[in-house]
PDB file of N, CA, C and O in Angstrom:
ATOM      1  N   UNK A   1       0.832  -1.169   0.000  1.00  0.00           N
ATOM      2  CA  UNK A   1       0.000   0.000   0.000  1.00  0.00           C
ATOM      3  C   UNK A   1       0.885   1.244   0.000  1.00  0.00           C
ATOM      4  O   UNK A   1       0.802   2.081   0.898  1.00  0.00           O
ATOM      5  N   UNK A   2       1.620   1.335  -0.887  1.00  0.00           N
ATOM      6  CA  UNK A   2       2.439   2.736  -1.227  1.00  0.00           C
ATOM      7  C   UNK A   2       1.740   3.838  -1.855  1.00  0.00           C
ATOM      8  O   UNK A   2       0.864   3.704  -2.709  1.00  0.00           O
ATOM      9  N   UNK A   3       2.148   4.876  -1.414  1.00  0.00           N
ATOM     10  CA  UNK A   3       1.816   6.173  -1.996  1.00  0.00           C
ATOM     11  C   UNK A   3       2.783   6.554  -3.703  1.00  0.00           C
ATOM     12  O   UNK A   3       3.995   6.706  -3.859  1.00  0.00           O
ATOM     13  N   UNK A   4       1.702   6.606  -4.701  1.00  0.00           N
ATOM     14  CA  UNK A   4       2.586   6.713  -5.954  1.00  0.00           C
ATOM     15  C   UNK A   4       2.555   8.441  -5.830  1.00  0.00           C
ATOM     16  O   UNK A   4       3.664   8.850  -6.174  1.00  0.00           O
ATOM     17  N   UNK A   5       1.754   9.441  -5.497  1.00  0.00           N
ATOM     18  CA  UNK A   5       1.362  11.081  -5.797  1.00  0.00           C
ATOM     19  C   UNK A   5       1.178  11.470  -4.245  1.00  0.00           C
ATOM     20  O   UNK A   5       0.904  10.787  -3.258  1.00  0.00           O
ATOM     21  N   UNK A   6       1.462  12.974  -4.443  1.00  0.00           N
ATOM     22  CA  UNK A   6       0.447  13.337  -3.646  1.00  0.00           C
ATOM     23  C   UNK A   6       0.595  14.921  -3.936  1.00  0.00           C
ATOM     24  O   UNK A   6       1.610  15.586  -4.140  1.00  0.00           O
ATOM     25  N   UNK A   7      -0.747  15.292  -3.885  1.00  0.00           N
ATOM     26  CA  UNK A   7      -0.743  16.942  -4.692  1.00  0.00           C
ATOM     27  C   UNK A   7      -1.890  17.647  -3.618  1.00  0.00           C
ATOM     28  O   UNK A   7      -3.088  17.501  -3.375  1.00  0.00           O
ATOM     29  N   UNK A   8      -0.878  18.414  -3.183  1.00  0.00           N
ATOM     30  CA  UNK A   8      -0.626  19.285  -2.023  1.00  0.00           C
ATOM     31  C   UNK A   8      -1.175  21.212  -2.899  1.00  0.00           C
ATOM     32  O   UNK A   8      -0.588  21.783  -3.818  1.00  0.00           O
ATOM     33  N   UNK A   9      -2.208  21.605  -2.267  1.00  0.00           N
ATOM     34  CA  UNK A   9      -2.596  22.677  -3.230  1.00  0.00           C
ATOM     35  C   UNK A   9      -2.078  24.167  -2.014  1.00  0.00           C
ATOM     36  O   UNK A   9      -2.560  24.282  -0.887  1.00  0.00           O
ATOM     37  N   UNK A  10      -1.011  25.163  -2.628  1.00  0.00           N
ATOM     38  CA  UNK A  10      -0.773  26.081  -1.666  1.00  0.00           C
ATOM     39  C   UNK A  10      -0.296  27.278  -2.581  1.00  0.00           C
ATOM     40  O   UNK A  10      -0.469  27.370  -3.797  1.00  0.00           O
ATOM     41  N   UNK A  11       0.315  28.140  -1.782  1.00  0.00           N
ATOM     42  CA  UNK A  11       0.708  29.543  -2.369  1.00  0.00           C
ATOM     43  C   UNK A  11       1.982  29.668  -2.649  1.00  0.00           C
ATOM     44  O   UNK A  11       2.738  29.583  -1.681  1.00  0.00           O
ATOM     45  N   UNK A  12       2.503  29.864  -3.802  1.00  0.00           N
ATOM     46  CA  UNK A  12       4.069  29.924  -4.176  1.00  0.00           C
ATOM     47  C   UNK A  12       5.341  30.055  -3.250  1.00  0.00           C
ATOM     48  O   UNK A  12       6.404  29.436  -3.299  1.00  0.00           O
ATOM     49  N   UNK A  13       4.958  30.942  -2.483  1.00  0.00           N
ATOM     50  CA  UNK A  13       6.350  30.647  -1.259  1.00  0.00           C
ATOM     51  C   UNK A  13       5.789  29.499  -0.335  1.00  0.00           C
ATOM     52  O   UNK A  13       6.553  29.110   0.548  1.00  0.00           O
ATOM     53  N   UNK A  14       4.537  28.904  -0.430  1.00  0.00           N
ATOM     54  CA  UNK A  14       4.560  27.915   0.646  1.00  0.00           C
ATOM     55  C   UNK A  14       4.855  26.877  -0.289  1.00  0.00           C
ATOM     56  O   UNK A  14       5.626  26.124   0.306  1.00  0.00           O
ATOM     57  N   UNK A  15       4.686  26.519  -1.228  1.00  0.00           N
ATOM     58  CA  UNK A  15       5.684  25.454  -2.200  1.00  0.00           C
ATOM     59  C   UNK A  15       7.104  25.352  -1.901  1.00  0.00           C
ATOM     60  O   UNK A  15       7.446  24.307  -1.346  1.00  0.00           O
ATOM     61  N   UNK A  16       8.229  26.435  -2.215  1.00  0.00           N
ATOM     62  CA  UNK A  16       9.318  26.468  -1.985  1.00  0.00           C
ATOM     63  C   UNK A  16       9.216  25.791  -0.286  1.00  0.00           C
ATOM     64  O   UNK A  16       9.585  24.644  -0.035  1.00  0.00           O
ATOM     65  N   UNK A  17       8.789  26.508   0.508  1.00  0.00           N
ATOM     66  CA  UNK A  17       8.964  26.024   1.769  1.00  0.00           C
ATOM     67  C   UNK A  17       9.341  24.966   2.246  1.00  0.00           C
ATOM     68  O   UNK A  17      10.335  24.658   2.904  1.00  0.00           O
ATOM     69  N   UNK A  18       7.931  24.065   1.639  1.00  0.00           N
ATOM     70  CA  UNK A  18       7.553  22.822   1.436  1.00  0.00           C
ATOM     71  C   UNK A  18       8.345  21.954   1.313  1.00  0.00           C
ATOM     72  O   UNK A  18       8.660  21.212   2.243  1.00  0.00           O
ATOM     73  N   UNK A  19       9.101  21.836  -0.551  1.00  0.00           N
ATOM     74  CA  UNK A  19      10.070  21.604  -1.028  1.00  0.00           C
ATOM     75  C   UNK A  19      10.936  21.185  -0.214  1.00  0.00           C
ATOM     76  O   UNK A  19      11.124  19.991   0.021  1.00  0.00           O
ATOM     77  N   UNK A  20      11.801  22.501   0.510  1.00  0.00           N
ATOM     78  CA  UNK A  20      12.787  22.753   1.066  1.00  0.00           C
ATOM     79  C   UNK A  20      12.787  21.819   2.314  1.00  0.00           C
ATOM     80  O   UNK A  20      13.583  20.880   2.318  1.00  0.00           O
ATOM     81  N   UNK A  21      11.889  22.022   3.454  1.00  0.00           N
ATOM     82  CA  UNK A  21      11.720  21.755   4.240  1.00  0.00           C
ATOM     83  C   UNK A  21      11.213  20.713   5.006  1.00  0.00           C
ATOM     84  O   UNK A  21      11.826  20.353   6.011  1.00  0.00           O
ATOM     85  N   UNK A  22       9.793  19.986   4.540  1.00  0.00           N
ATOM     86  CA  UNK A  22       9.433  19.119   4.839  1.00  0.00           C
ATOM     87  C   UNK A  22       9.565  17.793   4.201  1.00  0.00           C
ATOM     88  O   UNK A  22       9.605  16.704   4.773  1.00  0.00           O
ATOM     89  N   UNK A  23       9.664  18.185   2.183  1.00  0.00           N
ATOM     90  CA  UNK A  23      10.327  16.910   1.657  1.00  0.00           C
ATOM     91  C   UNK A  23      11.703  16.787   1.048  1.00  0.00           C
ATOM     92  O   UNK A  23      12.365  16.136   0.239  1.00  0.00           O
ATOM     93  N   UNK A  24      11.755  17.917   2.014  1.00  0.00           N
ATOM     94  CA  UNK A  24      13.539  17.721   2.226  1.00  0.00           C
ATOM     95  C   UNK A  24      14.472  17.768   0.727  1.00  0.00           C
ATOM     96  O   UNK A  24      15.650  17.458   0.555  1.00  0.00           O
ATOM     97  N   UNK A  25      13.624  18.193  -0.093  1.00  0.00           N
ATOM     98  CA  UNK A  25      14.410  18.771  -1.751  1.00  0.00           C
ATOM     99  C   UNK A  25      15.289  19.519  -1.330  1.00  0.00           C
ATOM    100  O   UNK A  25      15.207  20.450  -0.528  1.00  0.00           O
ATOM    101  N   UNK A  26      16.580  18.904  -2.150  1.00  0.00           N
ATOM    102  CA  UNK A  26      17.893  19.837  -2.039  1.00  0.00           C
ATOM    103  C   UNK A  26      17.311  21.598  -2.493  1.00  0.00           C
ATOM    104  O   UNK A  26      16.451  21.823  -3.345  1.00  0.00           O
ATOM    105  N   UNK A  27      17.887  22.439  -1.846  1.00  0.00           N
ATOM    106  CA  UNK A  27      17.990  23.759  -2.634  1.00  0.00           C
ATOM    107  C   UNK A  27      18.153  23.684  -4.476  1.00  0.00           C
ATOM    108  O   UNK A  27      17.288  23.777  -5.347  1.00  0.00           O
ATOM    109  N   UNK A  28      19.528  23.494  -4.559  1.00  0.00           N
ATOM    110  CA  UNK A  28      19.655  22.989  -5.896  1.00  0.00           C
ATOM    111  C   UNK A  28      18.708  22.529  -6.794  1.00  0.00           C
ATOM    112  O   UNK A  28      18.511  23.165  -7.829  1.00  0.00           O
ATOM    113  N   UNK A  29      18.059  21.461  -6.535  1.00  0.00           N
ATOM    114  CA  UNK A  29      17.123  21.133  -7.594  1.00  0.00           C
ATOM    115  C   UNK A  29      15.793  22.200  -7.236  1.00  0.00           C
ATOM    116  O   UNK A  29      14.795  22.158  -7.955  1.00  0.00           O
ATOM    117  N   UNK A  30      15.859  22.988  -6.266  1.00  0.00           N
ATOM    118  CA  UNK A  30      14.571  23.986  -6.675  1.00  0.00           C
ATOM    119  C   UNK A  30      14.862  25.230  -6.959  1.00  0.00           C
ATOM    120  O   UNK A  30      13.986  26.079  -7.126  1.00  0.00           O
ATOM    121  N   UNK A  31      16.220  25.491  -7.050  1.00  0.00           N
ATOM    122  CA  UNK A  31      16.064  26.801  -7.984  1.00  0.00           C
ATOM    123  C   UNK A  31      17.188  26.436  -8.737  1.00  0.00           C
ATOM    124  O   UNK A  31      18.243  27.060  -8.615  1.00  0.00           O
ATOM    125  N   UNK A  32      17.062  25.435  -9.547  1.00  0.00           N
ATOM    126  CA  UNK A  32      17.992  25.260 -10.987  1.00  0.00           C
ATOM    127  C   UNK A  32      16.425  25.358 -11.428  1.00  0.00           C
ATOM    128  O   UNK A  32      16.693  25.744 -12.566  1.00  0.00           O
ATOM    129  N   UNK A  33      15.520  25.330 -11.426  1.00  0.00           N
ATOM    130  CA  UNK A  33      14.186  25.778 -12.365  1.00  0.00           C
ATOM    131  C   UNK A  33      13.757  27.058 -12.256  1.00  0.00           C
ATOM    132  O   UNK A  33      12.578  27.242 -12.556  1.00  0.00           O
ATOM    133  N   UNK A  34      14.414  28.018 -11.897  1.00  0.00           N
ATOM    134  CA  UNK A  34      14.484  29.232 -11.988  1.00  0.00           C
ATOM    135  C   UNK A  34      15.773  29.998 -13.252  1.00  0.00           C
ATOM    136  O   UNK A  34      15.739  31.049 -13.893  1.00  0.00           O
ATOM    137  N   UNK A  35      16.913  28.763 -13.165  1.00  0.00           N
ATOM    138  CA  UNK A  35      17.436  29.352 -14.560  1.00  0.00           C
ATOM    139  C   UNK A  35      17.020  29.634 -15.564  1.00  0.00           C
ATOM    140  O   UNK A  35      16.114  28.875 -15.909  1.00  0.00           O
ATOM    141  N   UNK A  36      17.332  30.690 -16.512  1.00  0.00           N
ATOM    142  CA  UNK A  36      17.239  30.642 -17.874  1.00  0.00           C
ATOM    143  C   UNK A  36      15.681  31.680 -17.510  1.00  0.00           C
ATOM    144  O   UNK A  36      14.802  31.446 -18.339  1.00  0.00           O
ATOM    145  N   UNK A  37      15.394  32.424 -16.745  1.00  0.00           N
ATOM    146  CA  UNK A  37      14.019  32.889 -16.833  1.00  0.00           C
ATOM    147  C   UNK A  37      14.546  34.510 -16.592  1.00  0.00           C
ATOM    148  O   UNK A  37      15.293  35.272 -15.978  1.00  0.00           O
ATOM    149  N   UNK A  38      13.757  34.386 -17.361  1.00  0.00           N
ATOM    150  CA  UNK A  38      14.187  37.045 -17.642  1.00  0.00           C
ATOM    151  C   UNK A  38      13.937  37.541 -16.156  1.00  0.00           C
ATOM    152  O   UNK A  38      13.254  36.749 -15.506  1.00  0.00           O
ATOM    153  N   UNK A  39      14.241  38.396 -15.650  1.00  0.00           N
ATOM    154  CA  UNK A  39      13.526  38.957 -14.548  1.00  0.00           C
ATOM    155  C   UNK A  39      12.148  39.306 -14.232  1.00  0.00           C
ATOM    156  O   UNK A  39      11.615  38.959 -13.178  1.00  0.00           O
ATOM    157  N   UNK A  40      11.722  39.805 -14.892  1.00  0.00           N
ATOM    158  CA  UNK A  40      10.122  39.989 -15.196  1.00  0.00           C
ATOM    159  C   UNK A  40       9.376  38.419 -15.268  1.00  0.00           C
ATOM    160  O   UNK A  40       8.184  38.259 -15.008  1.00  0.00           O
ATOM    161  N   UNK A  41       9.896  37.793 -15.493  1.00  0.00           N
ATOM    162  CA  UNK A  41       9.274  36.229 -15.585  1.00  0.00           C
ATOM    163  C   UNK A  41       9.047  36.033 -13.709  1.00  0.00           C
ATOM    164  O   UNK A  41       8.019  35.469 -13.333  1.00  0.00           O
ATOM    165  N   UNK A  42       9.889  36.449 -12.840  1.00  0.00           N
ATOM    166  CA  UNK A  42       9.813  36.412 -11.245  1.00  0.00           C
ATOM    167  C   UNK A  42       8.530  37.115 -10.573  1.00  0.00           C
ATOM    168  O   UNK A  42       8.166  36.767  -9.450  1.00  0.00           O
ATOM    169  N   UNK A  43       7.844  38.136 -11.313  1.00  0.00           N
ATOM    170  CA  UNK A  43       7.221  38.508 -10.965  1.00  0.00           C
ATOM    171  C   UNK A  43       6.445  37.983  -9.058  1.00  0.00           C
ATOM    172  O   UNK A  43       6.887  37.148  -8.269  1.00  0.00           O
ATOM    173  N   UNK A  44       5.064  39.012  -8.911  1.00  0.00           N
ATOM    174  CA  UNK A  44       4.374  38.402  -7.637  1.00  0.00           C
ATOM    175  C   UNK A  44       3.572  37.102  -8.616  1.00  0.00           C
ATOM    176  O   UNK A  44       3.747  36.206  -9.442  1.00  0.00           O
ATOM    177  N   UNK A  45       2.394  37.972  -7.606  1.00  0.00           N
ATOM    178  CA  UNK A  45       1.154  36.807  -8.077  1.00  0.00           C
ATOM    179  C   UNK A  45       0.576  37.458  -9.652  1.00  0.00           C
ATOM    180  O   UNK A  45       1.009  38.462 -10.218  1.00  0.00           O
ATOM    181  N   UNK A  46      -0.314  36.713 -10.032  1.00  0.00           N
ATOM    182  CA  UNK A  46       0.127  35.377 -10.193  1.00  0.00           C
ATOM    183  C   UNK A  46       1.093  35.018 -10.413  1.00  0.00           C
ATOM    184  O   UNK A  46       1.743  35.751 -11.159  1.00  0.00           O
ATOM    185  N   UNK A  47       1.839  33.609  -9.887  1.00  0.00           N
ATOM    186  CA  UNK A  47       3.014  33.378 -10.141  1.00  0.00           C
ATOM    187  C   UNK A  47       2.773  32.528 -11.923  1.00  0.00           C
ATOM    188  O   UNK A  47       1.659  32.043 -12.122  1.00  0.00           O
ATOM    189  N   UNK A  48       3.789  32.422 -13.022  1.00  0.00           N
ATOM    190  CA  UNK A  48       3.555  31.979 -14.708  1.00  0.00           C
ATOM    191  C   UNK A  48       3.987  30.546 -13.988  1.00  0.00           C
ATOM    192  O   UNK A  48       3.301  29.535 -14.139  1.00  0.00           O
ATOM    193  N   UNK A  49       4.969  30.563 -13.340  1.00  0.00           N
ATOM    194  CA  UNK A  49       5.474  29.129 -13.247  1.00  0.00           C
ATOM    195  C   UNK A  49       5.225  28.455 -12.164  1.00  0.00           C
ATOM    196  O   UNK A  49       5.652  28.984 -11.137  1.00  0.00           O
ATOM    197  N   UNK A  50       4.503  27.146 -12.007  1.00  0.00           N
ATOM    198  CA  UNK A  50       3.970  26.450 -11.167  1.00  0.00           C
ATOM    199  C   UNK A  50       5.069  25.780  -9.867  1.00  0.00           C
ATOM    200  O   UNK A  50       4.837  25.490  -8.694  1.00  0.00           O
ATOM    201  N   UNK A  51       5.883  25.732 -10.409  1.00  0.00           N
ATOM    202  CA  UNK A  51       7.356  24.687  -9.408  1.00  0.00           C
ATOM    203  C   UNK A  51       6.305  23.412  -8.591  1.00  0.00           C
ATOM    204  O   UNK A  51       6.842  23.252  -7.495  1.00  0.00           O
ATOM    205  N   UNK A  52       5.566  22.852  -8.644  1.00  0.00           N
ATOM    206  CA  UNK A  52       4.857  22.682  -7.701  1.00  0.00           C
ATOM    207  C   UNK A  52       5.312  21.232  -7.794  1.00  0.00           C
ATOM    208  O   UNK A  52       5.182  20.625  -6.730  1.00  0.00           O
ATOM    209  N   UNK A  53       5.835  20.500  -8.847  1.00  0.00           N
ATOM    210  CA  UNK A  53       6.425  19.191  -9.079  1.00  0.00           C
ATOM    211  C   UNK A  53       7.717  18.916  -7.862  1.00  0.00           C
ATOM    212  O   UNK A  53       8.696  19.658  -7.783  1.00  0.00           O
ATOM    213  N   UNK A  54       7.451  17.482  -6.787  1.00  0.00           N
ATOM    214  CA  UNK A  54       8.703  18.160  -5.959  1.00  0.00           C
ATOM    215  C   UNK A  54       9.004  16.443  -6.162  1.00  0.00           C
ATOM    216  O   UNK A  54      10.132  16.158  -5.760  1.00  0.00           O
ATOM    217  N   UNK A  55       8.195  15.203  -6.725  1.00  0.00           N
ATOM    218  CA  UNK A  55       8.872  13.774  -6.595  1.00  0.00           C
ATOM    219  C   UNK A  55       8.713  13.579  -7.571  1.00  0.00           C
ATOM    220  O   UNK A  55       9.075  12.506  -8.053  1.00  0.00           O
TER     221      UNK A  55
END
């Protein structure tokens, strides 16, 4: 009885958080998906890019 997903619905810095913190994603792999993006692409809300993929 393994867990294959699990999709967790929150607000862009509580993603990173998340990530970071509770499933323990290196730094590295969450902002190497921030390379290659213009400044204006960083914008607030809405955030364009989801990051929300963390397994």
């Amino acid at each position: 009885m393994g867990v294959d997903s699990v999709i967790m619905g929150m607000l862009h810095r509580g993603r990173l958080n998340t990530q970071a913190n509770v499933c323990r994603k290196h730094l590295n792999l969450i902002f190497i998906q921030f390379a290659g993006l213009k400044a204006a692409d960083y914008g607030c809300y809405p955030s364009r890019v989801p990051f929300g993929h963390v397994l």
